[in-house]
C-alpha positions in Angstrom: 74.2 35.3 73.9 71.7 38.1 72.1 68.0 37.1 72.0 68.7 36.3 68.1 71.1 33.4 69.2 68.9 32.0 71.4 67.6 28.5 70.7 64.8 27.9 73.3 62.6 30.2 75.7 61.0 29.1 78.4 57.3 30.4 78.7 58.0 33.4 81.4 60.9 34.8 79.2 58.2 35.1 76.4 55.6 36.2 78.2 58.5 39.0 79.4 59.6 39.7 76.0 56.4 40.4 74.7 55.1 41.9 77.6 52.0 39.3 78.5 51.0 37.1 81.4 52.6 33.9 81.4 49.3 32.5 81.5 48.5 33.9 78.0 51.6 32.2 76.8 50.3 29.0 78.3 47.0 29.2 76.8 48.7 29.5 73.4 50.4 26.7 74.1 47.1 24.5 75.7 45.3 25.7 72.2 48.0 25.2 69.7 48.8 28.3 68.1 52.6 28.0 70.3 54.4 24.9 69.4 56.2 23.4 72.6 58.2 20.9 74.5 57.6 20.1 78.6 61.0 19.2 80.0 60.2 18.2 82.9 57.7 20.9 84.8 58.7 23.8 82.3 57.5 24.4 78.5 60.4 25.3 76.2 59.2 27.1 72.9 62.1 26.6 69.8 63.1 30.4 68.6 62.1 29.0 65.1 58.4 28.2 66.6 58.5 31.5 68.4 59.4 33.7 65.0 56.4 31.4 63.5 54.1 32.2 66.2 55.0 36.0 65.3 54.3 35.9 61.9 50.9 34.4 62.2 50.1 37.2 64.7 51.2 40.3 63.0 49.0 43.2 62.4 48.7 43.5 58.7 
């Protein structure tokens, strides 16, 4: 499965993908601008959210 097809992340395959601390990812999470789900002790973050996210962030 490519990184396209992919229907959830978790917070530390973000925070690898775009190169950040995974506490950066979870303080987008705690301050809303990343949308996500707690299963159990781990966030998930929906590709669609994550694409969102990106939009809102790009460099103009």
């Amino acid at each position: 499965m490519n990184e396209k097809e992919k229907q959830f992340y978790t917070a530390q395959e973000l925070a690898e993908l775009l190169g950040f601390n995974i506490m950066t990812i979870y303080r987008y999470i705690k301050s809303g601008k990343l949308k996500a789900y707690k299963m159990g002790k781990e966030f998930r973050i929906d590709n669609v959210e994550f694409q969102s996210f990106l939009k809102k962030v790009k460099i103009k």
